[in-house]
C-alpha positions in Angstrom: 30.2 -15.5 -28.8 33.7 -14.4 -28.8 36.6 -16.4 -28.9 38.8 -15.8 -25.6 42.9 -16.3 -25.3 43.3 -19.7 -23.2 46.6 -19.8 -21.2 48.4 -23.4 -21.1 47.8 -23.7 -17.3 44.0 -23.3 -17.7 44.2 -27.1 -18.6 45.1 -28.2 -15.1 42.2 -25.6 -14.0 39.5 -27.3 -16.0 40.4 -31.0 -14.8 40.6 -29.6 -11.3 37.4 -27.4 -11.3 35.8 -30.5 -12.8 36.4 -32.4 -9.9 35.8 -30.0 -7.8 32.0 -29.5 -8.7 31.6 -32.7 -9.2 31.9 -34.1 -5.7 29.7 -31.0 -4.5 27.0 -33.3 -6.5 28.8 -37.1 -7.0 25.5 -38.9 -6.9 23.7 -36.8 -9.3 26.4 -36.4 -11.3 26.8 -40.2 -11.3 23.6 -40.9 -11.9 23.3 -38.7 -14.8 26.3 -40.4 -17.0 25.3 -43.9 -15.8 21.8 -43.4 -16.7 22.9 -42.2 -20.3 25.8 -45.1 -20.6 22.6 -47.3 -19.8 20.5 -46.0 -22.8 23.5 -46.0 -25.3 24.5 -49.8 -24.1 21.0 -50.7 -24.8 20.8 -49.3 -27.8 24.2 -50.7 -29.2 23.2 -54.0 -28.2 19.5 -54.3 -28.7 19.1 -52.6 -32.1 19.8 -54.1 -34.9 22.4 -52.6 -37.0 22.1 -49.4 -36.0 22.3 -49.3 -32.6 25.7 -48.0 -31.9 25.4 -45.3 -34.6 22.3 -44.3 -32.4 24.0 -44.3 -29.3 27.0 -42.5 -30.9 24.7 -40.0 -32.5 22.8 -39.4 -28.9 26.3 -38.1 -27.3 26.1 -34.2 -28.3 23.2 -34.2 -26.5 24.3 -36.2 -23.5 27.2 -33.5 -23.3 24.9 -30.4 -23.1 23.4 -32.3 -20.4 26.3 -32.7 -18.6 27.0 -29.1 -19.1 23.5 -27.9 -17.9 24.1 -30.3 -14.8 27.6 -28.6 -14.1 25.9 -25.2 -14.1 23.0 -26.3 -11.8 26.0 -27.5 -9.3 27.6 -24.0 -9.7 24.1 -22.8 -8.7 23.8 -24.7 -6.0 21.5 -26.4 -7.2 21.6 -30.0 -7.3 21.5 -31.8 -10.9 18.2 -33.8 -11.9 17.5 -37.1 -14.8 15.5 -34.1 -16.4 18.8 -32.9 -17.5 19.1 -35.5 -20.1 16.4 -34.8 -22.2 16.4 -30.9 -21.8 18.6 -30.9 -24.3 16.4 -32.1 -26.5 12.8 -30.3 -25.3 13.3 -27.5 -28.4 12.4 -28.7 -31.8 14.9 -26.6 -33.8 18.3 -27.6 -31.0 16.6 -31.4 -30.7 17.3 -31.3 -34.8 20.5 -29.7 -34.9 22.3 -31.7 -31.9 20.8 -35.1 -33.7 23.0 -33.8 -36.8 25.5 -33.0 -35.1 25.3 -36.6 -33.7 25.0 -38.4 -36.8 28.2 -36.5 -38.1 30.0 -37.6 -35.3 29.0 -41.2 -35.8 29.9 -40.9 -39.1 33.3 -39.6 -38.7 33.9 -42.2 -35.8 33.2 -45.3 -37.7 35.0 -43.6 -40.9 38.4 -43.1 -38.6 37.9 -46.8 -37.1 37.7 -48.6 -40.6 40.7 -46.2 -41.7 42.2 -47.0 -39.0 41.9 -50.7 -39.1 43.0 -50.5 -43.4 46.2 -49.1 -41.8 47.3 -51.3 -38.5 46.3 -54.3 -40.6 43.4 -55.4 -38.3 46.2 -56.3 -35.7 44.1 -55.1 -32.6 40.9 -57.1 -33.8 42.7 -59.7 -34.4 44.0 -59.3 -30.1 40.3 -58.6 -29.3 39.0 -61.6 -30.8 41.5 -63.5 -28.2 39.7 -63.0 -25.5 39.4 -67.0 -24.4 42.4 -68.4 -26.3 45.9 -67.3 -23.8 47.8 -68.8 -26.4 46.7 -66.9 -29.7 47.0 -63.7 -27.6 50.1 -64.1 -26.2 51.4 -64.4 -30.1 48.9 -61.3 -30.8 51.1 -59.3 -28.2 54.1 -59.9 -29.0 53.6 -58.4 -32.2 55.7 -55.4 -32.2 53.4 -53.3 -34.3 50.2 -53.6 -31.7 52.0 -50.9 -29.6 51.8 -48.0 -32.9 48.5 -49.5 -34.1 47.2 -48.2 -30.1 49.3 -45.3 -30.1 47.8 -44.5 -33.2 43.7 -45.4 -32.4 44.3 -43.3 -29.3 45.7 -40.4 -31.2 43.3 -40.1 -34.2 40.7 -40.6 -31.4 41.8 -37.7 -29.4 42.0 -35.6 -32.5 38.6 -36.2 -33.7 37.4 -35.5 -29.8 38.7 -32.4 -30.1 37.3 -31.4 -33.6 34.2 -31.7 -31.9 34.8 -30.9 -28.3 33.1 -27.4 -28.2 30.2 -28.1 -30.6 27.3 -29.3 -28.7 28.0 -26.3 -26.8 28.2 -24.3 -29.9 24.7 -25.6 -31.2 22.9 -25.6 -27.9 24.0 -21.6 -26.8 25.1 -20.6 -29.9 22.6 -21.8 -32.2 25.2 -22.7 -34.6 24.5 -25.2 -37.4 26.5 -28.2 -36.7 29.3 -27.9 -39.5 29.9 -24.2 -38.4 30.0 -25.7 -35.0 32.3 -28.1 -36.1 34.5 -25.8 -37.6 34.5 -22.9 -34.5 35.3 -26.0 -32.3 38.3 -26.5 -34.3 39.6 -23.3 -34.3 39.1 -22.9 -30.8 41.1 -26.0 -30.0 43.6 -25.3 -32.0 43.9 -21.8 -30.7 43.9 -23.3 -27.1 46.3 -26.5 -28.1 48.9 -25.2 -25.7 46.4 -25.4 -22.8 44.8 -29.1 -24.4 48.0 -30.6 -23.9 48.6 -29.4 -20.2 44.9 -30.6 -20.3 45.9 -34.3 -21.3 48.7 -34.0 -18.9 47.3 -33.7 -16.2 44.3 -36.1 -16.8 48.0 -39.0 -17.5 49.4 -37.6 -14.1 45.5 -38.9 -12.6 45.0 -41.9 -14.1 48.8 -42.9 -13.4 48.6 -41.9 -9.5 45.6 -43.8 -8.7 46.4 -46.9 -10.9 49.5 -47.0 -8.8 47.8 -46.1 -5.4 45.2 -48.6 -6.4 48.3 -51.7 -7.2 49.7 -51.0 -4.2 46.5 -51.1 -1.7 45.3 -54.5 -3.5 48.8 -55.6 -3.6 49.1 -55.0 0.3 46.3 -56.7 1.1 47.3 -59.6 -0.9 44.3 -59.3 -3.5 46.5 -57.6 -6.5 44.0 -59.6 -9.0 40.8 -57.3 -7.9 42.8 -54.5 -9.2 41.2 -54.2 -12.7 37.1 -54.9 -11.2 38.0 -52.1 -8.7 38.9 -49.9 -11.1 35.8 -49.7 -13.5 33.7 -47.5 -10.7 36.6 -45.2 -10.7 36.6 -45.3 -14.6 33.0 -44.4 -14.6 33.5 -41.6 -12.2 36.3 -40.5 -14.1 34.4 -40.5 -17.1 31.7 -38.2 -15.7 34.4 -35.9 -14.6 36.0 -35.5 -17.9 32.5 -34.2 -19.4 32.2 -32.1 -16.7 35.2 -30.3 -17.3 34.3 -29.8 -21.0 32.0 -26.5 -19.1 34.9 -25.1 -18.4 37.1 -25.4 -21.1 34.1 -23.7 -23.0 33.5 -21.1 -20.3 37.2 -20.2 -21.3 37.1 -20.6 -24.8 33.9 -17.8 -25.8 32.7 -15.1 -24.5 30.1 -16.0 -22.3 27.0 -13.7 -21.2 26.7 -15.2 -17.6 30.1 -17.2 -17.1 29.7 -19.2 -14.0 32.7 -19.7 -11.5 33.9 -21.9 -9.0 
């Protein structure tokens, strides 16, 4: 594979594409990222100790599924649960994308407990206010909780890009997951100007139907359901985004058979 130029307003492509093919197939699609939210919540919660690196490490795999599902929809075909664990069917991808996993578990929980050392355990110590109004209202008012977020949700996006294209990379490419790693970087970086319109325009989304979401509630006098009707639209959103990881990567290498919309 060869690495292709990205122009900047390919970013508001991929999120439209994305949704786009996605409400050709919504249920399947849905299905797909609920059913494999369901296994990693499971695991997190019902394994001991290392259930969430589990559940972390499972996500390459979930994304090549995603991917596979997005080019079945460009088929026209429609997307089946098989999906999540074709992936996985070849002995020699099944071991690379679980490596690739565990190297992205690794690095998350590395950057978390970095990141913790350096906000001074200032958003824990909000989390762990969930039933005291008091202790979090002093929590907020903290004027360093804004740069500890600003800075999770930063490092966070960095280190999904480092390893945006690499389960693509190992699956097609049959890279090894560090060279993965490191061809996903460049190509990021290479395509930063279109990652940013990218980011944009997934802001400009969120923003417009938080705000057509206030005002419908607010207008019909139930402004406090705001937040419960907003976690199907999170989920759907979610879905969405890893859709739209197909494209970026359609753009990014030289594909043989390049789908399109």
């Amino acid at each position: 594979m060869q690495l292709k130029t990205i122009k900047a307003a390919q970013g508001v492509t991929w999120v439209r594409s994305a949704f786009r093919v996605f409400f050709r197939q919504p249920l399947a699609f849905s299905a797909l990222f609920v059913s494999f939210a369901f296994v990693a919540l499971l695991l997190a919660e019902f394994v001991p100790l290392i259930g969430p690196v589990l559940a972390m490490s499972l996500m390459p795999a979930a994304t090549v599924a995603m991917m596979l599902a997005t080019r079945e929809a460009l088929a026209g075909h429609t997307p089946s649960l098989k999906l999540l664990l074709a992936p996985l069917k070849d002995p020699q991808q099944r071991s690379r994308l679980l490596q690739l996993g565990a190297m992205y578990a690794a690095a998350t929980l590395g950057l978390l407990l970095l990141l913790e050392l350096l906000d001074g355990g200032r958003l824990e110590a909000l989390m762990s206010t969930a039933n005291d109004a008091a202790a979090a209202s002093q929590a907020l008012a903290d004027p360093m909780l804004a740069v500890a977020l600003l800075m999770r949700l930063f490092a966070m996006a960095l280190l999904s890009l480092t390893f945006w294209h690499a389960p693509a990379l190992v699956y097609w490419a049959q890279l090894k997951p560090a060279k993965a790693v490191f061809a996903s970087v460049v190509a990021c970086w290479r395509a930063r100007g279109a990652f940013a319109v990218y980011g944009l325009s997934w802001f400009a989304v969120l923003l417009a139907v938080m705000l057509v979401a206030q005002f419908l509630f607010a207008a019909l006098g139930q402004a406090q359901l705001v937040a419960q009707a907003l976690v199907p639209v999170g989920l759907v959103f979610s879905a969405v985004l890893y859709v739209s990881v197909h494209f970026s990567f359609a753009d990014a290498f030289a594909l043989e058979d390049p789908p399109s919309v």
